[in-house]
C-alpha positions as CSV (number, residue, x, y, z in Angstrom):
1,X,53.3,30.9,-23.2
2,X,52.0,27.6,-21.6
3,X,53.9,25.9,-24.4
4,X,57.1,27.5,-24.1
5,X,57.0,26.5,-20.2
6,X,56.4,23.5,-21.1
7,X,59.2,22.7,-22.9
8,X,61.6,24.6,-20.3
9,X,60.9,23.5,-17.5
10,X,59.6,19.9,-18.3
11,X,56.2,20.1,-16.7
12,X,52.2,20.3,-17.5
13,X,51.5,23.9,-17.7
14,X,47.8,25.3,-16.6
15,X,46.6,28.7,-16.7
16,X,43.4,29.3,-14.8
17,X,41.3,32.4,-14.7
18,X,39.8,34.1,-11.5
19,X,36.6,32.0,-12.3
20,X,38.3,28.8,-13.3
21,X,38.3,29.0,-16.9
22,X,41.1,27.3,-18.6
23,X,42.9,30.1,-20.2
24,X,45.9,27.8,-22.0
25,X,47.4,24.6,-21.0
26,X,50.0,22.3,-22.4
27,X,50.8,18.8,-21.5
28,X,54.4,17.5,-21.0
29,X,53.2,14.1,-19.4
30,X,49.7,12.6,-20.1
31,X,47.4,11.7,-16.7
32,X,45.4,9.1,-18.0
33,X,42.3,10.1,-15.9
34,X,38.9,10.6,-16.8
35,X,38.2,13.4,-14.2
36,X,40.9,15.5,-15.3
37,X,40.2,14.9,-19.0
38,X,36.6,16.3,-18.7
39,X,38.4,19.2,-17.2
40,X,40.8,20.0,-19.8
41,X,37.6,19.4,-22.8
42,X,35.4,21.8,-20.9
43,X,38.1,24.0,-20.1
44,X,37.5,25.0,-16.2
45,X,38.6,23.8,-13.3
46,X,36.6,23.1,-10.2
47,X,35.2,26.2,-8.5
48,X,36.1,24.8,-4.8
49,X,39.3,24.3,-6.2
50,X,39.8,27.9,-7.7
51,X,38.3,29.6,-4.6
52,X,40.9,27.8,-3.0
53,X,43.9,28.9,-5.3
54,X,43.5,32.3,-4.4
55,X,44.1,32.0,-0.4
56,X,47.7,31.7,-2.4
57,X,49.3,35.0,-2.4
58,X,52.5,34.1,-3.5
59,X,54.7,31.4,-5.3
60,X,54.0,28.1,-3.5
61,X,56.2,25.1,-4.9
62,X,56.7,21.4,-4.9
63,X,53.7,20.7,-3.2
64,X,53.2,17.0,-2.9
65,X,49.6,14.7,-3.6
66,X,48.9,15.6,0.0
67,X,48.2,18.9,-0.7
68,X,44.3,20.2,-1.8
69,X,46.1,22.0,-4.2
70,X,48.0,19.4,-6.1
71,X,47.8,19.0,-9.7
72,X,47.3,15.2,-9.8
73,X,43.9,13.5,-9.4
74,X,43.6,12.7,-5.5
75,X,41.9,9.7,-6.3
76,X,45.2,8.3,-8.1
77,X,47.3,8.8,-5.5
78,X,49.0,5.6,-5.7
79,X,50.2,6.5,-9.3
80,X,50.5,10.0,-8.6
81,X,53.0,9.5,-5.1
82,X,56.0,11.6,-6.9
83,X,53.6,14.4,-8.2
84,X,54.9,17.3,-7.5
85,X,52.7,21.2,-7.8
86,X,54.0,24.8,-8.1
87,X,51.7,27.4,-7.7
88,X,52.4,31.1,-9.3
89,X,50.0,34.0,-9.0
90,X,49.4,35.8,-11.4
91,X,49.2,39.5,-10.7
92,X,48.3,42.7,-12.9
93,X,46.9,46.5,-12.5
94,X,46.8,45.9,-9.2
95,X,44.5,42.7,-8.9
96,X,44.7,38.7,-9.2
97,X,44.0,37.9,-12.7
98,X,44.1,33.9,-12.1
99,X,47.2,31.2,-11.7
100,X,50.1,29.7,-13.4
101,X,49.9,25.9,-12.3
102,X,52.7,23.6,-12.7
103,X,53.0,19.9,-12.2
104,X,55.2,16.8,-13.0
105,X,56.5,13.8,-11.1
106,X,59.6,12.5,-9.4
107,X,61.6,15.8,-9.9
108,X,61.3,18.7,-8.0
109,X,60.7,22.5,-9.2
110,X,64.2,24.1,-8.4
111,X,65.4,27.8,-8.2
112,X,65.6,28.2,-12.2
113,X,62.0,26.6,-12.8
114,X,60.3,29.0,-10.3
115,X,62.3,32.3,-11.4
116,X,60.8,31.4,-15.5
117,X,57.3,30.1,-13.9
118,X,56.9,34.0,-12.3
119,X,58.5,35.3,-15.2
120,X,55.9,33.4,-17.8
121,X,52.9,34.5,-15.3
122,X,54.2,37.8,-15.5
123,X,54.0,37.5,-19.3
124,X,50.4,36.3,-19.2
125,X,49.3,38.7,-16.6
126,X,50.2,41.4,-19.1
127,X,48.5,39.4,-21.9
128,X,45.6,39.6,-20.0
129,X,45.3,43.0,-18.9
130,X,46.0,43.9,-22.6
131,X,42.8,41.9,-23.6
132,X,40.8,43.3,-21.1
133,X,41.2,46.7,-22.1
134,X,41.2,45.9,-26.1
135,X,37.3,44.2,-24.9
136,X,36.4,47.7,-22.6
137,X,37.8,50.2,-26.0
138,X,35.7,47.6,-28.1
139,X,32.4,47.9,-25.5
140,X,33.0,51.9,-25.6
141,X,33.2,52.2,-29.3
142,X,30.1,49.6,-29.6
143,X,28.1,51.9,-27.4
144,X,29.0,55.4,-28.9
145,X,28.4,54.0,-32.2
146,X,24.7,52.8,-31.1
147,X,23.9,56.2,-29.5
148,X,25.3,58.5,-32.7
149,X,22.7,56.3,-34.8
150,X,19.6,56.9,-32.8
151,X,20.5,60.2,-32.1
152,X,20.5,60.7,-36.0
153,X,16.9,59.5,-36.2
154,X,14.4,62.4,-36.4
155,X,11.4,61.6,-33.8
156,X,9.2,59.9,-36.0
157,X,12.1,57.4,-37.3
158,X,12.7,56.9,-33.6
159,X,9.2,55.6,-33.0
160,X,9.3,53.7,-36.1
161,X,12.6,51.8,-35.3
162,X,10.8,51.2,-31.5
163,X,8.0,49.9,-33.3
164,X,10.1,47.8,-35.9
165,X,12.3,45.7,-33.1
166,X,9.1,45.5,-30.7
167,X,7.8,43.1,-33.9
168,X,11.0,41.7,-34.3
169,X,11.1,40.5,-31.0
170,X,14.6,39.7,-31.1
171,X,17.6,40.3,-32.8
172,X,16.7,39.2,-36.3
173,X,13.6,38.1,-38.2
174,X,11.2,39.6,-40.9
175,X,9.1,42.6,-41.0
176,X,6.9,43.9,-44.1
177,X,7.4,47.6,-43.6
178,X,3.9,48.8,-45.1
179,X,2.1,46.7,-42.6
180,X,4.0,48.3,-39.5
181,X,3.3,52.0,-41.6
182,X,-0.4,51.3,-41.6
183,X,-0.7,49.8,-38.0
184,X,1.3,52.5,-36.8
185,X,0.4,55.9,-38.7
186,X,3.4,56.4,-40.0
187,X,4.7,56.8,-43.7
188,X,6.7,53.4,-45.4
189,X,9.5,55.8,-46.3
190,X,9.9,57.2,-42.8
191,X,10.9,53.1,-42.1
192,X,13.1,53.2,-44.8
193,X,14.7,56.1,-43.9
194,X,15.4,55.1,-40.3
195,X,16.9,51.7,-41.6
196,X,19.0,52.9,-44.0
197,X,20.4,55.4,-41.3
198,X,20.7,52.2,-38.5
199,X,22.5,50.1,-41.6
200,X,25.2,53.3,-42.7
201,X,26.3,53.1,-38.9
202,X,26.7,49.3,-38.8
203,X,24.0,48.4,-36.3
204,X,22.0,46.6,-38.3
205,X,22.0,44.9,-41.6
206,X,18.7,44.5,-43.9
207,X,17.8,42.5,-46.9
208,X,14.9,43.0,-48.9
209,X,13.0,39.5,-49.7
210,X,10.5,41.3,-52.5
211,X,6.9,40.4,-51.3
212,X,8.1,38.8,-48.8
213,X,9.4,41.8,-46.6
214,X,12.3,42.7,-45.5
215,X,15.0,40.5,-43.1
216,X,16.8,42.4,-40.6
217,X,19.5,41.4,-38.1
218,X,20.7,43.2,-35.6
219,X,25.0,43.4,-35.5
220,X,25.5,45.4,-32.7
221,X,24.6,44.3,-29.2
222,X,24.9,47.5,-27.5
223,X,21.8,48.8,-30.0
224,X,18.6,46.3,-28.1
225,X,19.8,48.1,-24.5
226,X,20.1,51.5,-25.4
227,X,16.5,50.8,-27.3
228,X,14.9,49.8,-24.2
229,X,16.9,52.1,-21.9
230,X,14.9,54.7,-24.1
231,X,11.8,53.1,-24.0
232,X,11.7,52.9,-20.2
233,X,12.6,56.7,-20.0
């Protein structure tokens, strides 16, 4: 989307979250500034300047170098006299989801450039209400998938897998399985049984090394928090 407006409406095109984070941006006209460079490579504005976006309820255009909201590095503004800032909410469910910024120089945003500007930040506003909810489905299904696999271990593989990821220590590493049977009093095959059972359901994955032991990595993030969630109950 920040390309498309780019090429419409003849402008640099920045699309900033609620927290600053450079969501998408395309360049019509190059600032050759090393301030606003480090911006675009880290991809974030300045918080001061975010915080201040948002006292922006609605469509604010052709603000000039003057303004704290412009665009154009302040410290340029000799170069930067014609530059010329739009500012578009964007709005979603109900919320602010961040802002469409717009800037070029000499010519000024007119009726047709504003009415795509709220139309594009329209467009991303959906875009990013759609991702949120894709990443909440994905965080639900992560976290039913962790709690059907523990609640498929018997009691004893239970304590076992406690046992297992307390010597882990993190979410991958090495075990040797008979050690952890001995230390613990359980049987090597209760281990087994409860890794096999966490690897089926996609939480972890194991390899066995021979004499070595065996190298597990946890692929599920969700799995380490319900773990200690149960150990603290």
């Amino acid at each position: 989307m920040a390309e498309t407006l780019r090429d419409t409406i003849s402008a640099n095109i920045f699309v900033v979250s609620r927290r600053g984070k450079l969501l998408g941006f395309a360049i019509k006209q190059e600032i050759e500034n090393e301030r606003m460079k480090k911006m675009l490579e880290d991809r974030r504005f300045p918080e001061e300047y975010t915080d201040g976006l948002f006292k922006i309820e609605e469509t604010s255009a052709n603000l000039d170098i003057e303004s704290e909201y412009t665009a154009f590095p302040v410290e340029n503004k000799d170069l930067f006299s014609s530059g010329l800032t739009t500012i578009v909410p964007i709005q979603g469910g109900g919320q602010r989801l961040g802002t469409l910024i717009l800037a070029r120089l000499n010519e000024s945003f007119n009726d047709d450039d504003l009415i795509l500007a709220e139309y594009g930040a329209t467009v991303v506003g959906m875009e990013i209400l759609h991702e949120k909810t894709q990443e909440i489905e994905e965080e639900a299904r992560s976290k039913a998938v962790v709690q059907m696999a523990i609640s498929s271990l018997s009691y004893s593989e239970l304590e076992a897998v406690e046992h297992i990821f307390h010597e882990l220590d993190g979410k991958e590493g090495l075990l040797v399985a008979s050690k952890i049977a001995d230390r613990v009093g359980i049987t090597r095959s209760v281990i087994v049984n409860a890794l096999r059972k966490l690897e089926s359901a996609g939480v972890i994955e194991s390899r066995s090394l021979g004499m070595e032991g065996t190298y597990i990595k946890v692929l599920n993030d969700k799995f380490l928090l319900e773990l200690d969630k149960l150990k603290a109950k």
